[in-house]
C-alpha positions in Angstrom: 21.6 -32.8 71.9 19.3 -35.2 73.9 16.8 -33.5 75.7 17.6 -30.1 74.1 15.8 -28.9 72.1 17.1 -26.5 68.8 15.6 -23.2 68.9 12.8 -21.8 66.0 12.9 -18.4 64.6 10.3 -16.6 61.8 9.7 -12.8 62.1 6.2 -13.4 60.8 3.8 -16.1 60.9 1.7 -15.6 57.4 1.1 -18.3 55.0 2.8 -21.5 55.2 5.1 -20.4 58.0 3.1 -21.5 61.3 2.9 -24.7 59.4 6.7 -25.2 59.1 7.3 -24.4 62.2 4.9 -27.1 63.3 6.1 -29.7 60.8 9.6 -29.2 62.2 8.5 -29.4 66.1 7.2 -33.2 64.6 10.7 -34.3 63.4 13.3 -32.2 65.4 13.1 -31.4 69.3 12.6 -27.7 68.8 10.5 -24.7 69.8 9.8 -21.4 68.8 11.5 -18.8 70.0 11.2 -14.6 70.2 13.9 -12.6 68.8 15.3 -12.1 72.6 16.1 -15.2 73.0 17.6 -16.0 69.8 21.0 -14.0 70.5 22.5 -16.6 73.2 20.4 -19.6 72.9 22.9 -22.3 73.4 21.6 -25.0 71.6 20.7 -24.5 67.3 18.9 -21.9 65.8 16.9 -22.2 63.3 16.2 -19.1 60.8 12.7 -20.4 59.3 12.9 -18.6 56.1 15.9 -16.3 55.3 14.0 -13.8 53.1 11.9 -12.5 56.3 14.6 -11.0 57.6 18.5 -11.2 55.5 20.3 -8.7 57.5 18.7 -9.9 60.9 20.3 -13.8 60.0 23.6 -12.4 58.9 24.3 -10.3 62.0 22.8 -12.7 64.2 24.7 -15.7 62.5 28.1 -13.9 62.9 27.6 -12.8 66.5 26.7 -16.5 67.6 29.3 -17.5 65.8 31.8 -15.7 68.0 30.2 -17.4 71.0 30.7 -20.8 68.8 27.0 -21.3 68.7 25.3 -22.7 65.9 22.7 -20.9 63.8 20.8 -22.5 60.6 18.6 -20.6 58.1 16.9 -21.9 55.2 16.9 -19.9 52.0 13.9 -20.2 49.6 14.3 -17.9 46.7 18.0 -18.7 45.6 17.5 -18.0 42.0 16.9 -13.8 42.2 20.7 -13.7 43.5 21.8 -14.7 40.2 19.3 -13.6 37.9 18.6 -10.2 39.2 21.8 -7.5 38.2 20.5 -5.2 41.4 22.1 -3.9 44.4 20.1 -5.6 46.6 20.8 -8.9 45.3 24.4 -8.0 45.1 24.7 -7.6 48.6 22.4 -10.3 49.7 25.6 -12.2 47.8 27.9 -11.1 49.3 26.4 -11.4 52.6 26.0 -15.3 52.1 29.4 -15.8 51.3 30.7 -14.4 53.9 28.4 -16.5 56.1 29.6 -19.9 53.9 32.9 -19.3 55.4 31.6 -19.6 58.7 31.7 -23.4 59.8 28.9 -22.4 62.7 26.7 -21.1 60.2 24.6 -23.4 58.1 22.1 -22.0 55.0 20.1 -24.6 53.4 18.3 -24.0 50.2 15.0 -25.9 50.0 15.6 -27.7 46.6 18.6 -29.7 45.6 21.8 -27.4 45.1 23.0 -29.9 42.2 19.9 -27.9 40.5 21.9 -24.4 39.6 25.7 -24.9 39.8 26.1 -21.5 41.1 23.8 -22.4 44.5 26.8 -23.8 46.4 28.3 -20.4 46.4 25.9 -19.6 48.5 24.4 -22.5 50.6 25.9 -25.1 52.9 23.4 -28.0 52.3 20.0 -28.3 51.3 16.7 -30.4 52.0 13.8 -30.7 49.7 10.6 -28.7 50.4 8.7 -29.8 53.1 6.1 -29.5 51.0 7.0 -32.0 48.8 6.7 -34.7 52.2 4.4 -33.1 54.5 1.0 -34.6 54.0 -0.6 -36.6 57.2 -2.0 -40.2 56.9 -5.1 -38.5 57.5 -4.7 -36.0 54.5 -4.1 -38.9 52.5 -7.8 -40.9 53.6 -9.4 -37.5 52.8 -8.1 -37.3 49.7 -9.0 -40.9 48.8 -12.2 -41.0 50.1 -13.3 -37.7 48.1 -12.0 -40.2 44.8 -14.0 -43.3 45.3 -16.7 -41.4 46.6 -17.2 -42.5 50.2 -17.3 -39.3 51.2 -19.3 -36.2 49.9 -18.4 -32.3 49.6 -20.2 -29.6 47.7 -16.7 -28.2 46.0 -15.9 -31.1 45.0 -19.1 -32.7 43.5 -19.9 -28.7 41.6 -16.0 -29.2 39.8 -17.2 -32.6 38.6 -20.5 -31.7 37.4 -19.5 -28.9 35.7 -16.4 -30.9 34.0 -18.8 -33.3 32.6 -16.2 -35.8 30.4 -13.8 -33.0 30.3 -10.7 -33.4 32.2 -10.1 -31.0 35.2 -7.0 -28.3 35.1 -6.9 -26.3 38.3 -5.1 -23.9 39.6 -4.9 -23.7 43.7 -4.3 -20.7 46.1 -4.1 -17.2 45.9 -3.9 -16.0 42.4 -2.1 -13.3 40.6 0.6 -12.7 37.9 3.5 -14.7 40.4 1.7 -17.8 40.1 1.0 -17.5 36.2 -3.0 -16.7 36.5 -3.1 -14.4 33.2 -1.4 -17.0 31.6 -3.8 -19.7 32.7 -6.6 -17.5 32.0 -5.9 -16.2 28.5 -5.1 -20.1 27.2 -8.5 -20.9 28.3 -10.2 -17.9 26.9 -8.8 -17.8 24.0 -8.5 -21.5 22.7 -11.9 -23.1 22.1 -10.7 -26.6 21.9 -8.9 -26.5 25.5 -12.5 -25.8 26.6 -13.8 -28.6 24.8 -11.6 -30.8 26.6 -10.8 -29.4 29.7 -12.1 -27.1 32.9 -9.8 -25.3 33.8 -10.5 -24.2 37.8 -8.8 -21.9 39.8 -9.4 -22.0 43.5 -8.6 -19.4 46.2 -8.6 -15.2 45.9 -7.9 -13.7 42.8 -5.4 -10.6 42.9 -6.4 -8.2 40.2 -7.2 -9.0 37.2 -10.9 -8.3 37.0 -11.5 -8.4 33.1 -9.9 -11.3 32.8 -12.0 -13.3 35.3 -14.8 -12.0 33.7 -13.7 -13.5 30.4 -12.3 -16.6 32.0 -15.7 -16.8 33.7 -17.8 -15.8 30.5 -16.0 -18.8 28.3 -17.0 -21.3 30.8 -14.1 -21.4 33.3 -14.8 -22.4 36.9 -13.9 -19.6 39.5 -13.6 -20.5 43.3 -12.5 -16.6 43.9 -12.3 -16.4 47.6 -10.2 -18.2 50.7 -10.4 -22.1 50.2 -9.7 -24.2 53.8 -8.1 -27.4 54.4 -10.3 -29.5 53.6 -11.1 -27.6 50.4 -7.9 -27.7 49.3 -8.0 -31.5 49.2 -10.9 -31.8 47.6 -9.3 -29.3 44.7 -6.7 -31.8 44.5 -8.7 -34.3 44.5 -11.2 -33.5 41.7 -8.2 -32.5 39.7 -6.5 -34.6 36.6 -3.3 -32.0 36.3 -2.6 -29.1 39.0 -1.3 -25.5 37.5 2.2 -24.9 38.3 3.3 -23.0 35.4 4.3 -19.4 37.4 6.3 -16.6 36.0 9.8 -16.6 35.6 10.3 -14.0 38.4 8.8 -16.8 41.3 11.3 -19.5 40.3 11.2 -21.5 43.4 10.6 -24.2 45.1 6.3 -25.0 44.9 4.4 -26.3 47.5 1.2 -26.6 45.2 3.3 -28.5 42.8 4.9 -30.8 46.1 1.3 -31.2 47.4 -0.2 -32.8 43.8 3.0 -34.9 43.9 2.6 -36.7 47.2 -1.7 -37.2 46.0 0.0 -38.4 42.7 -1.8 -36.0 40.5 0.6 -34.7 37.6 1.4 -30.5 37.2 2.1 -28.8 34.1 5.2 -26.7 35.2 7.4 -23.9 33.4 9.7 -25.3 31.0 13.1 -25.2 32.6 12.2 -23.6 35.7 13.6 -25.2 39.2 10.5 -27.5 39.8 11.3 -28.5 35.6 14.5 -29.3 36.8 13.8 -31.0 39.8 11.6 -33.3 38.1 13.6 -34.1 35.3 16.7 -35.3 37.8 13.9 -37.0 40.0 12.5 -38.6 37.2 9.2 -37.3 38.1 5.9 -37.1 35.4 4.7 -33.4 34.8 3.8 -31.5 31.7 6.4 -28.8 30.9 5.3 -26.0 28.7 6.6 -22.4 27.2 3.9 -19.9 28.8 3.7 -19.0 24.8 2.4 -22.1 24.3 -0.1 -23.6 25.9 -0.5 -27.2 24.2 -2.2 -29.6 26.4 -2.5 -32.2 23.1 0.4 -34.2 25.2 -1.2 -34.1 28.5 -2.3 -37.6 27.7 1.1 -39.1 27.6 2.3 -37.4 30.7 3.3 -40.8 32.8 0.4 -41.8 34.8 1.3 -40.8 38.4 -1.1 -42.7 41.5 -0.9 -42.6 45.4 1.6 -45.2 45.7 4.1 -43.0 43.3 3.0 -40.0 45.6 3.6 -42.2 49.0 6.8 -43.0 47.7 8.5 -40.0 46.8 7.1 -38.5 50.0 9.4 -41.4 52.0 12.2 -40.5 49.8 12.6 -37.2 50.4 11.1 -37.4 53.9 14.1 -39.5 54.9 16.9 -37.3 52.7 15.8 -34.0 54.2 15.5 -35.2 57.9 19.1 -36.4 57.0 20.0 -33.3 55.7 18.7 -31.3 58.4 20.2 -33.2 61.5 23.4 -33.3 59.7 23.6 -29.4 59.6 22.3 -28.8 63.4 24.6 -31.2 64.4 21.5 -33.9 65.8 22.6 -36.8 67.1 18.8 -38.0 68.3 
C-alpha cells in the first residue's frame, strides 16, 4: 500500500471522533472519506466506530467484500451483545458473525479480546484504546509544568486551594448516571470523613441531577458544571491524586478518562470487575477497584504509586501493539 492511502469513515463527528480520525491520519496513510466514496474505494476502509452506523458497516462490508476489497470497523461497546437479552442485540450478533466469516472484513474491539472469552465470536482482532496512547509530547510538558508549578492556571490553582491537605478525587467530562455521577455524589455527601480527607471535583456539564449537585455543592464538593477545554482538562488531571472512573454497569467499555490518567500516571478508582478492572489486573496496572455500594477510599493509600515514567511507558507499549494490530488487519505493509 505505498503511497495509498486507506480510506476513513464516521457518520458523525461528535466527541472524541474528529480526534480519532486525526490520531489515525498520524500513524496510517489515510483520509476521510464521505459515504459516496466508501462503496468502491479500492484501498481499506476504515469504519471509525461501529455503533454509529451497524447496519450501514454490515452491508457495506459484504458488498466490498464481493469486489474483494477490504473494509475494517472498530467496535467499542462489545459487552451489551452479551449482557443485554434484546432483539437488537440479538441481531447485532448475528450480524457480526456473519461478517467474521468474511476474510475481507476485519472488526476490532478496542480492548484486548482475551478480556471476555465470548469477544472473539465476534471480532477479528483488537487494539487498545487510543486513548490509552494518544497524549502529545506537548500534553505531557503541560501537564508537568502545571505540577512543579512553572506554569500558572486559575482551575488549577482554585482545586488546590480549596483541597487544602486533602487529597483531590475528580471526576472529568460530561456527567450523568453513565459515568457514575450519583454515585460519586452521594459517597461524598453522605460520608463526613471522605470530606475530611478528600475533594472530590467533578469537571465538565452536569446532565440532570440538580438536587444532588446542590447537596454535593452544599457539603463542600467542588463543581466545575460547564464545558472544560484542552488545556482545562490537563490541568484537572493534573491537580488530581485519583481520577473517577467508576461508571455504571450499563457503560462497560473501554474509558478514555481512565486511559488519559494512565499515560499522566495518576491512579483511577474503577468498577470492580468491569473491562477497565480487567484490563488492569492482566496489565498489571495500579487503580482502586470498588463495589459502587461501597465507597471505601481507606485503601486509596496503598494503591501502587503510579508517575510519568509508568504513564510514558505503558503509552509505548500499547502504542507499538495497536499500530501492530491495526496494520496487520488493513493489510499495511509501510
Amino acid at each position: 500500500m505505498q503511497n495509498k492511502q486507506a480510506g476513513l469513515y464516521a457518520k458523525f463527528l461528535t466527541g472524541h471522533r474528529m480526534e480519532y480520525l486525526q490520531f489515525i491520519q498520524e500513524i496510517i496513510p489515510s483520509k476521510q472519506l464521505q459515504f459516496k466514496e466508501i462503496f468502491f474505494k479500492k484501498e481499506p476502509v476504515i469504519f471509525l466506530m461501529i455503533e454509529d452506523s451497524p447496519l450501514t458497516y454490515f452491508f457495506i462490508s459484504i458488498f466490498r467484500s464481493l469486489f474483494k476489497l477490504q473494509t475494517v470497523g472498530f467496535l467499542f461497546r462489545p459487552s451489551p451483545i452479551f449482557k443485554n437479552n434484546n432483539l437488537q442485540m440479538k441481531i447485532k450478533y448475528f450480524l457480526l458473525r456473519i461478517l467474521k466469516l468474511i476474510s475481507k472484513v476485519q472488526t476490532l474491539l478496542i480492548v484486548p479480546d482475551t478480556l471476555n472469552h465470548k469477544f472473539k465470536k465476534i471480532c477479528d482482532g483488537w487494539i487498545y484504546d487510543m486513548q490509552l496512547w494518544d497524549i502529545s509530547k506537548d500534553n505531557f510538558q503541560e501537564f508537568k509544568d502545571l505540577k512543579l508549578g512553572e506554569r500558572q492556571l486559575n482551575i488549577f490553582d482554585e482545586i488546590k486551594l480549596q483541597a487544602g491537605n486533602r487529597k483531590v478525587v475528580c471526576a472529568i467530562g460530561s456527567q450523568n448516571k453513565r459515568k457514575g455521577f450519583d454515585v460519586f455524589a452521594e459517597a461524598y455527601v453522605r460520608d463526613s470523613e471522605i470530606r475530611s480527607n478528600y475533594l472530590f471535583v467533578f469537571g465538565g456539564s452536569l446532565e440532570g441531577y440538580s438536587t444532588l449537585l446542590e447537596q454535593f455543592k452544599q457539603s463542600g464538593g467542588m463543581a466545575i458544571n460547564r464545558y472544560v477545554n484542552d488545556e482545562e482538562l490537563i490541568a484537572l488531571y493534573a491537580s488530581s491524586d485519583i481520577i473517577w472512573a467508576l461508571y455504571d454497569s450499563g457503560y462497560d467499555q473501554a474509558s478514555g478518562i481512565f486511559g488519559r490518567a494512565l499515560q499522566f500516571g495518576v491512579p483511577s478508582i474503577v468498577r470492580y470487575q468491569s473491562l477497565v478492572d480487567k484490563l488492569c489486573d492482566i496489565e498489571r496496572i495500579s487503580v482502586l477497584s470498588l463495589f459502587p455500594e461501597e465507597i471505601n477510599l481507606k485503601s486509596l493509600d496503598r494503591v501502587i504509586y503510579l508517575d510519568e515514567i509508568n504513564g510514558i511507558n505503558y503509552q509505548k507499549k500499547f502504542k507499538e501493539i495497536s499500530i501492530v494490530n491495526l496494520r496487520n488487519a488493513i493489510k499495511l505493509d509501510v
